[in-house]
C-alpha positions in Angstrom: 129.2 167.4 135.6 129.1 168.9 132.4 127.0 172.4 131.3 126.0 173.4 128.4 128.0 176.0 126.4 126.4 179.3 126.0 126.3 180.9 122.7 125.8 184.7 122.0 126.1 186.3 118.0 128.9 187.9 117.2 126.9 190.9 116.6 125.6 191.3 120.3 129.3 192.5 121.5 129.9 196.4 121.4 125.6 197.0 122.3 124.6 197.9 124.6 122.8 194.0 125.5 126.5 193.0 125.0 127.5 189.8 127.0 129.7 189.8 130.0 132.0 186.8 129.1 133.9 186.5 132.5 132.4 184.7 134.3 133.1 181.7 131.6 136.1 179.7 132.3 136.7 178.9 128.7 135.9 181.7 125.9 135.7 180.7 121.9 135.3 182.6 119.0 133.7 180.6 116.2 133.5 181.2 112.3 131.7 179.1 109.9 129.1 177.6 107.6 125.3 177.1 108.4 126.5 173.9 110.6 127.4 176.3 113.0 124.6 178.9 112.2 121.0 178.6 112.7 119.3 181.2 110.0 117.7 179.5 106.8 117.3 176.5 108.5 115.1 175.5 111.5 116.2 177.8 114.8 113.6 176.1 117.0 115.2 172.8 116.3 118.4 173.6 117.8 119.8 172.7 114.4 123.0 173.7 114.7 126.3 171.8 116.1 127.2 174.5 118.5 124.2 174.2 120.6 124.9 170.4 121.2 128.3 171.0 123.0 128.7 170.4 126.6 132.0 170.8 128.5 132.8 170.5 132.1 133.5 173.5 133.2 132.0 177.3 132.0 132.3 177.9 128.3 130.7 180.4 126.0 130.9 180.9 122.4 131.2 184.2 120.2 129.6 182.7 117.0 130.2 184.5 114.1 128.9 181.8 111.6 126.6 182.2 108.5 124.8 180.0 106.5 126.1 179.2 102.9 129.9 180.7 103.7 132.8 179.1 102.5 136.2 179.2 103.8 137.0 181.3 101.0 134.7 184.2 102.5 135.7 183.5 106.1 139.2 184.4 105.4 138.1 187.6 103.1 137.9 190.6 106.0 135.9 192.4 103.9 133.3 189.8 104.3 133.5 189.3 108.3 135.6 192.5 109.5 134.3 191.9 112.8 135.6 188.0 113.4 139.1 189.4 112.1 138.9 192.3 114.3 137.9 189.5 116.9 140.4 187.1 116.7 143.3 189.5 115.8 142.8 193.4 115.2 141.0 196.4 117.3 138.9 194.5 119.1 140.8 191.1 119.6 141.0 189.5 123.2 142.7 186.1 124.2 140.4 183.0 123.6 141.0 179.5 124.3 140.3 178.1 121.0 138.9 179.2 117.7 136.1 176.7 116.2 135.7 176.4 112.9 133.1 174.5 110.5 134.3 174.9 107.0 135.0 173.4 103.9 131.5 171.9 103.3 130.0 175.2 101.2 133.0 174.8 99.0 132.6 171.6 97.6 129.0 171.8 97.7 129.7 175.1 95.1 132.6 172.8 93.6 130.0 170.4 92.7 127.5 172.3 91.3 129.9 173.1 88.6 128.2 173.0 85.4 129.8 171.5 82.2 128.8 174.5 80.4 128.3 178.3 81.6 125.3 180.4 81.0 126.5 181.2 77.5 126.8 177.5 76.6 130.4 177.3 76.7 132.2 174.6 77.9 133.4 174.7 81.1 137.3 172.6 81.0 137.7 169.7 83.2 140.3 171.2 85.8 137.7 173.9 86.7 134.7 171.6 87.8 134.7 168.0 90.3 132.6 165.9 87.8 133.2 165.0 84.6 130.1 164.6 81.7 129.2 161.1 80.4 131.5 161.5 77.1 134.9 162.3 79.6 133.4 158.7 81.8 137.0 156.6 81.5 138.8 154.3 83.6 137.9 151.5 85.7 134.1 151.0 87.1 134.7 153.2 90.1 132.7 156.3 91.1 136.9 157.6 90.4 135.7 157.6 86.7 133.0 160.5 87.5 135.6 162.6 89.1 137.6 165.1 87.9 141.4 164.5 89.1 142.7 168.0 87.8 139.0 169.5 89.2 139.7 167.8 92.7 143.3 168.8 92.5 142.6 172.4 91.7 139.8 172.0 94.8 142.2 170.4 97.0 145.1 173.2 96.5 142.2 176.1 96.9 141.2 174.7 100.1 144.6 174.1 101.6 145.6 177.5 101.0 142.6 179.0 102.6 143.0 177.3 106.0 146.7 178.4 105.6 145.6 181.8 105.5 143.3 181.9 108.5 146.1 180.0 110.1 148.6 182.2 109.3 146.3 185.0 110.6 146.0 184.0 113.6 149.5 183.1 114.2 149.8 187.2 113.7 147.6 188.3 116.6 149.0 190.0 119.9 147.2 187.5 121.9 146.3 184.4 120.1 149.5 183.4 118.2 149.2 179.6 120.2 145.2 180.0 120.3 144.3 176.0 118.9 141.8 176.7 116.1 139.4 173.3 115.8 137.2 172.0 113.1 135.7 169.2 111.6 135.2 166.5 108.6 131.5 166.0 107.7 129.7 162.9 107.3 127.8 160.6 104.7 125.0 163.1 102.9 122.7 161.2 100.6 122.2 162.7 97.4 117.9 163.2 97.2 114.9 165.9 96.5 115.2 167.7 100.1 115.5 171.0 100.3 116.1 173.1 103.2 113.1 175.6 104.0 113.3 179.0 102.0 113.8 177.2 98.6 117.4 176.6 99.2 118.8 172.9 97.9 118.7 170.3 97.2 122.7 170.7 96.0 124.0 167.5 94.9 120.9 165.6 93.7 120.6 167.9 90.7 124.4 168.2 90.2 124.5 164.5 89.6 121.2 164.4 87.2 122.9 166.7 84.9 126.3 165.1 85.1 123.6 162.0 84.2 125.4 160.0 86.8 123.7 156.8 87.1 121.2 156.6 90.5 122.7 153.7 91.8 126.0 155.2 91.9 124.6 158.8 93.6 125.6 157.8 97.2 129.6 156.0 96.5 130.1 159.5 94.6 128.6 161.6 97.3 131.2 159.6 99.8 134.1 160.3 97.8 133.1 163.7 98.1 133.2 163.7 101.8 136.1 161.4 102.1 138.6 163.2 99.9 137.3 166.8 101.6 138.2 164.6 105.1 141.6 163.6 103.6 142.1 167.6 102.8 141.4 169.1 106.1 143.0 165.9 108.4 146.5 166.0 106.3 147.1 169.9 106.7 150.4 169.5 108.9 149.3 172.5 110.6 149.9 172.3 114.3 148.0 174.6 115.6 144.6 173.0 113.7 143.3 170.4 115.3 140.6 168.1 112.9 138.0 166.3 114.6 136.9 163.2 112.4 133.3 163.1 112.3 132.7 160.7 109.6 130.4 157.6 110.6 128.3 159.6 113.7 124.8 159.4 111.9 122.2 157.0 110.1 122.5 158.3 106.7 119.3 159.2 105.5 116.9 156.9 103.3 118.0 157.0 99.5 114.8 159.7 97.5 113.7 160.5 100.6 112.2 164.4 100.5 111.8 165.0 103.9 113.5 164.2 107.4 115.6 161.2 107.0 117.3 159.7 110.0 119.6 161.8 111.5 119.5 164.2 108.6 117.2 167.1 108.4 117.8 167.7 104.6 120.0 167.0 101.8 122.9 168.1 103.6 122.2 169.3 107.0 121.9 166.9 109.9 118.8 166.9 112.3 119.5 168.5 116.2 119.4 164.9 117.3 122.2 164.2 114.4 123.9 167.2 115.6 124.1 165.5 119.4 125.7 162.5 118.4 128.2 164.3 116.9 129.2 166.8 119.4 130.8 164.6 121.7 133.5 164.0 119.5 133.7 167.9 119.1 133.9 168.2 122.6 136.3 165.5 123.5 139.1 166.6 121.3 138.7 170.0 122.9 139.3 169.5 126.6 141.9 166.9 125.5 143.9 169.9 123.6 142.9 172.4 126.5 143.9 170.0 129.4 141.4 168.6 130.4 140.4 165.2 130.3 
């Protein structure tokens, strides 16, 4: 029989409402993006992926997530001294795996990219993901609204950061062999839905000023997503283990403003979106761990 994993924020250890975590069999420590975090977005929805994992024996989660992060800030200490300190400095313990949900923030701040900066001045090719209408060449693929030295640029950035956080964990006292586990995203459809609190939508209005034609909004959108996938499942790192997640949801209705399918918003998915996802999650897991 499986049981649902408890979750406690990072912030509740060292008060005095601090959790006892022994008497979990397993014990995570997670770091990530608002897929793993609940503010800005709907808390009583359970609209986070965290809270849809179930595993077979006791397992709790120190979640140290935040909305809107990218993997670029979760490897800056000075941004999350306390996950470091966590996973390997003052206050580090052993845990059985590190989850991660990352990568998603940066190319949505990739993407938004303008082709010019607030002083009107051009913005070069290498240093954004789409290219305007006048730099359109090639064959009629959504390939000719990308920007192969932008994405290249991306790719390396990306690469390097999971490296980092690799490489400090592999420096801890007691989680040098501690499997860190994350995840590709799925199919987001490029329309006017914002999350509450004003935030979004984020690729919708990237593409309008790109003036990327409509019809082409969703094949560019699962590029996107695919080449971000290709990123994170070819990182040769043994110790990270990549849970596809591609192709779980009903992607949501093209100029939809609302809830759409499985997708709460532009880019987040709905709880139930969340639970047909989190099998995967969980399956790779106990596979890794030992259990079957």
């Amino acid at each position: 029989m499986s049981t649902q994993m408890k979750v406690f924020a990072s912030q509740q250890l060292g008060t005095q409402h601090a959790p006892d975590l022994s008497p979990f069999n397993w014990q995570f420590l997670a770091q990530g993006d608002s897929w793993f975090s609940l503010s800005t977005l709907k808390p009583w929805a359970a609209s986070r992926l965290l809270d849809h994992m179930q595993f077979p024996q006791r397992t709790v989660t120190v979640n140290c997530a935040d909305p809107g992060d990218t993997l670029a800030h979760m490897v800056d200490m000075r941004r999350d001294p306390l996950f470091f300190s966590l996973l390997a400095g003052p206050k580090e313990q052993p845990w059985n795996a590190i989850l991660l949900s990352a990568g998603g923030n940066d190319l949505i701040d990739a993407v938004q990219v303008p082709p010019v900066d607030a002083d009107q001045m051009p913005i070069a090719p290498h240093e954004r993901l789409l290219l305007t209408e006048s730099e359109w060449d090639g064959p009629l693929s959504v390939d000719k609204y990308i920007s192969q030295d932008g994405w290249a640029n991306f790719a390396n950035h990306l690469t390097l950061q999971f490296k980092a956080l690799d490489f400090i964990r592999s420096k801890s006292r007691n989680n040098r062999n501690t499997p860190i586990f994350t995840h590709t995203y799925d199919y987001a459809t490029p329309r006017p839905s914002p999350a509450i609190a004003g935030l979004g939508p984020w690729l919708m209005p990237a593409l309008v000023t790109y003036k990327v034609p409509m019809q082409d909004w969703d094949k560019v959108a699962d590029a996107f997503i695919d080449k971000l996938a290709e990123i994170t499942l070819n990182l040769g790192l043994p110790n990270v283990h990549v849970i596809d997640t591609r192709k779980s949801l009903t992607r949501a209705v093209d100029d939809s403003p609302g809830v759409s399918n499985d997708w709460e918003n532009e880019i987040h998915p709905t709880g139930d979106g969340y639970e047909k996802m989190a099998p995967r999650y969980v399956e790779r897991i106990c596979s890794v761990l030992g259990i079957a």
